[in-house]
N, CA and C of each residue as an Amber inpcrd file, in Angstrom:
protein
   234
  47.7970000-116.1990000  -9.4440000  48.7490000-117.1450000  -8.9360000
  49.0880000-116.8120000  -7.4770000  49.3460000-115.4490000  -7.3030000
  49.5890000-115.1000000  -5.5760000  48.2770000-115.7870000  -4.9980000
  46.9550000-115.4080000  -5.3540000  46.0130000-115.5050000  -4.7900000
  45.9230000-117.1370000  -3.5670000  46.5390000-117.6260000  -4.8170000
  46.9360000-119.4390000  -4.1890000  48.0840000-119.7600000  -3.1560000
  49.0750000-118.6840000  -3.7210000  49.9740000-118.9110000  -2.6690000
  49.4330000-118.5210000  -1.3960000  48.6270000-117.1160000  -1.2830000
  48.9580000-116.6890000   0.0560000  47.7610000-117.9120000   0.6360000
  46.7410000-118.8130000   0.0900000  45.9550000-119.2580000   0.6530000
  46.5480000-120.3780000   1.4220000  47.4290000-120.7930000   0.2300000
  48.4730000-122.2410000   0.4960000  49.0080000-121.8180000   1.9550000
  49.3790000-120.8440000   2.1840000  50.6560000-120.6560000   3.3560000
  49.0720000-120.1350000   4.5030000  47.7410000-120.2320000   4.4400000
  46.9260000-119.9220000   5.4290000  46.6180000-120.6570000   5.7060000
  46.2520000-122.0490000   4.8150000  46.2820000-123.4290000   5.4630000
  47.1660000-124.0820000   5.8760000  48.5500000-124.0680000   5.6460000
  49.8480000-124.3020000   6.2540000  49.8080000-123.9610000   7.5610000
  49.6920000-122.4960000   7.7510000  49.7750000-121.9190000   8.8700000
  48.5060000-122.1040000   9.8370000  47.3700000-122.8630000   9.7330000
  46.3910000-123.2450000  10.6890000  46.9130000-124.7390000  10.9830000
  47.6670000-125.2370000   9.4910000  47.8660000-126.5510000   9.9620000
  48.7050000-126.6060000  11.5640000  49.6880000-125.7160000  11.1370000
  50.6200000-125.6410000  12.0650000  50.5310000-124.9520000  13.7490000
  49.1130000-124.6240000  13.4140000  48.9800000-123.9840000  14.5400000
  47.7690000-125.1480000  15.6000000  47.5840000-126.3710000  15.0580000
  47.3540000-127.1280000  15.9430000  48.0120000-128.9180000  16.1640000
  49.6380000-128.5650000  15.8580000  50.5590000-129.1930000  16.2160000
  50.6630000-128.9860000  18.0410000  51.4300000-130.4030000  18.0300000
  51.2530000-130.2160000  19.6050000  52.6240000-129.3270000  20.0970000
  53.7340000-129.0790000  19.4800000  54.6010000-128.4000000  20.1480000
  54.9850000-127.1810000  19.3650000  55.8120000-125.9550000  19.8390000
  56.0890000-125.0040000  18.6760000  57.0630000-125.7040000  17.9920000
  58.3280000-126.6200000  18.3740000  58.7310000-126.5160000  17.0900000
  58.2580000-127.5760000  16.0130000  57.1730000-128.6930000  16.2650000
  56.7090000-129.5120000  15.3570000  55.5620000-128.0850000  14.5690000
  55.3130000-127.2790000  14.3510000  54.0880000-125.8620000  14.2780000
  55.5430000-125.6400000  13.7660000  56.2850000-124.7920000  13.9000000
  57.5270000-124.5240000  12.8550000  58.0140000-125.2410000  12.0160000
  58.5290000-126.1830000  12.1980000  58.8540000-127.1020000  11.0350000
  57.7180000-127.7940000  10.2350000  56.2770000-127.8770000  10.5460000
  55.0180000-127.7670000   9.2640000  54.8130000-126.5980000   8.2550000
  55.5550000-125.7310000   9.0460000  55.4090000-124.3000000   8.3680000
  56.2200000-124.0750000   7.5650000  57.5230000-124.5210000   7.7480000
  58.3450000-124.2780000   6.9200000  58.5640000-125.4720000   5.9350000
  58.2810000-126.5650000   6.4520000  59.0170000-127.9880000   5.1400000
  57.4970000-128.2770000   4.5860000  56.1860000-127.9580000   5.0210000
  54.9690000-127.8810000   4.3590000  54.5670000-126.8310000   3.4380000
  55.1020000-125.0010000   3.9820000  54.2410000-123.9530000   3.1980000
  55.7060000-123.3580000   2.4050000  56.8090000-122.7280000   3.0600000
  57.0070000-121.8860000   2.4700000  58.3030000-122.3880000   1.6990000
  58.8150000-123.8740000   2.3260000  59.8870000-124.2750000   0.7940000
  59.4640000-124.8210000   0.1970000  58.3570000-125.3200000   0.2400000
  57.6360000-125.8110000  -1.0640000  57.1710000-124.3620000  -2.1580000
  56.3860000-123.5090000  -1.8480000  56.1520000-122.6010000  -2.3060000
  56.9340000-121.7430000  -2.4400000  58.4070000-121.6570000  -2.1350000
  59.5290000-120.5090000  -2.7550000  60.1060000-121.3280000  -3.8550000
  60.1390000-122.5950000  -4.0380000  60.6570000-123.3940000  -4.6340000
  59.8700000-123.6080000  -6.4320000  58.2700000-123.7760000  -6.1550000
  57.1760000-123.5060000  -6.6760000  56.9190000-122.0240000  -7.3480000
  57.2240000-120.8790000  -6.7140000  57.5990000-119.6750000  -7.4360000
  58.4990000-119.3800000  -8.3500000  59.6410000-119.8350000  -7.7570000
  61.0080000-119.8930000  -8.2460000  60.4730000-120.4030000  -9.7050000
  60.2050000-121.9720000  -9.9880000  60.0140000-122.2790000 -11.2880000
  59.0500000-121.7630000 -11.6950000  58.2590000-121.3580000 -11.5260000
  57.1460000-120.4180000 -12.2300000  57.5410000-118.9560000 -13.0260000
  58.2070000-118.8860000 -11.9100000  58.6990000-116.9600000 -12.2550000
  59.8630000-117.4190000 -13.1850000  60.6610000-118.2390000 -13.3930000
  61.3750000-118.3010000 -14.4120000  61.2380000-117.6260000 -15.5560000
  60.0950000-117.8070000 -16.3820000  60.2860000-117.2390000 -17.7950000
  59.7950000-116.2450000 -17.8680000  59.2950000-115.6590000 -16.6190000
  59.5200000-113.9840000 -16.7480000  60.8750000-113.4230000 -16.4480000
  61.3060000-113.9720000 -15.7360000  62.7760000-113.5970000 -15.3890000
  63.7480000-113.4540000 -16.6100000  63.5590000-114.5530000 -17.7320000
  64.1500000-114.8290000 -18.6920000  63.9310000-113.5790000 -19.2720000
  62.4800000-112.9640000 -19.9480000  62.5550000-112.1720000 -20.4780000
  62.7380000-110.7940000 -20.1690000  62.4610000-110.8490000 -19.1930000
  62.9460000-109.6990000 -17.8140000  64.4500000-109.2850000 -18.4520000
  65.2910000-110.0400000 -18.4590000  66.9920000-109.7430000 -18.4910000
  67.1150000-109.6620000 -19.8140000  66.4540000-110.6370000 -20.8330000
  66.5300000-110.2600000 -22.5240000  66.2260000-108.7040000 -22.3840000
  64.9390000-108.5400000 -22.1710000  64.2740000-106.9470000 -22.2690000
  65.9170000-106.1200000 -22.2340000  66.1050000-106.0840000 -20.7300000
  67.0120000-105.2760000 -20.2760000  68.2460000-105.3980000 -20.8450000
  69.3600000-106.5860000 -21.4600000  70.2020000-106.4530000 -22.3720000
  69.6850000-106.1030000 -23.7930000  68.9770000-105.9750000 -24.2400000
  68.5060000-105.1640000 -25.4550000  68.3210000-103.9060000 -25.1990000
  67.7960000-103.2120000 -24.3980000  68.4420000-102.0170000 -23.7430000
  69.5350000-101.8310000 -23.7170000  70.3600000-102.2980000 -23.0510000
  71.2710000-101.8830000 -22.9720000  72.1370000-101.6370000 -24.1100000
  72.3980000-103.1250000 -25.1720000  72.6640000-102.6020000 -26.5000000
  72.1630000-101.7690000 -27.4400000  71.1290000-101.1450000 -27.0270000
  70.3400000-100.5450000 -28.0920000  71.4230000 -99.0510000 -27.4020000
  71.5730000 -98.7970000 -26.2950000  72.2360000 -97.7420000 -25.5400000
  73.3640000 -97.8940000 -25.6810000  74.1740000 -98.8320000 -26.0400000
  75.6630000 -99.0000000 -26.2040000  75.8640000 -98.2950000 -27.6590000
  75.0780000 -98.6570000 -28.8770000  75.2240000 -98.2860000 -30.0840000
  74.7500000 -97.0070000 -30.2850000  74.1980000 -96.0640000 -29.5190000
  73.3680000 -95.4920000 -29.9930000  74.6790000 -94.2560000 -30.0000000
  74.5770000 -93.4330000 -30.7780000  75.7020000 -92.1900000 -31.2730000
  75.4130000 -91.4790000 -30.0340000  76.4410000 -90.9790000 -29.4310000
  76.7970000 -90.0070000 -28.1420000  77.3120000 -89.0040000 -28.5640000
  76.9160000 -87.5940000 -28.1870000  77.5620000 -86.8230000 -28.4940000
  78.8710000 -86.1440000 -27.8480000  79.7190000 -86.0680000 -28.0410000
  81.3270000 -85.7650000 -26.7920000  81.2410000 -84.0680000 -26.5650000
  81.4630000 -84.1710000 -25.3360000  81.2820000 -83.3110000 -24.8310000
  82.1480000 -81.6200000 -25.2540000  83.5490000 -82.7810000 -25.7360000
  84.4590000 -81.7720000 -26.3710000  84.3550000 -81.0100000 -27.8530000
  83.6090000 -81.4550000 -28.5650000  82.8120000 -80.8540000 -29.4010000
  82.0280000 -79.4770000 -29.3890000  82.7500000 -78.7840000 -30.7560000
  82.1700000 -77.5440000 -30.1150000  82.6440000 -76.5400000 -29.5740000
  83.4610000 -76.6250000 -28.7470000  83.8670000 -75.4710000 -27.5140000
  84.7340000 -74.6180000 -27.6210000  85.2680000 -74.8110000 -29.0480000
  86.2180000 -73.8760000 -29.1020000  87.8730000 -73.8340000 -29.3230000
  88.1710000 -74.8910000 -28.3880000  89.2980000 -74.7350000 -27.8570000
  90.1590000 -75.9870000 -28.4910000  91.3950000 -75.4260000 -28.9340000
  91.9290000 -76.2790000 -29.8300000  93.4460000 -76.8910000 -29.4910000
């Protein structure tokens, strides 16, 4: 999937590099390659993201429940 992006933003970026002014070459670059394609990632990467944060709150509850031992245990002192 990168493989496409970075190609997407190499033809963007030739597009833009034979515009007649820099900022018409900037604004091809940006409203042609890269908000289309952060936008395009964005929904893609979604449902890793999703499970990304499940993963990690199941961790975390699995670490919330898990028996701790106290430190005061043990030592003596009453």
């Amino acid at each position: 999937m990168y493989i496409v992006a970075i190609a997407w933003l190499y033809v963007v970026l030739m597009m833009s590099l034979t515009e007649q002014s820099w900022i018409a070459g900037i604004g091809t670059f940006v409203f042609y390659g890269v908000a289309p394609l952060s936008l395009f990632l964005w929904i893609v990467g979604t449902p890793a993201r999703r499970r990304r944060r499940k993963a990690q709150e199941a961790a975390q509850d699995k670490a919330d429940t898990a028996p701790t031992l106290s430190s005061d245990a043990g030592d003596g002192a009453a």
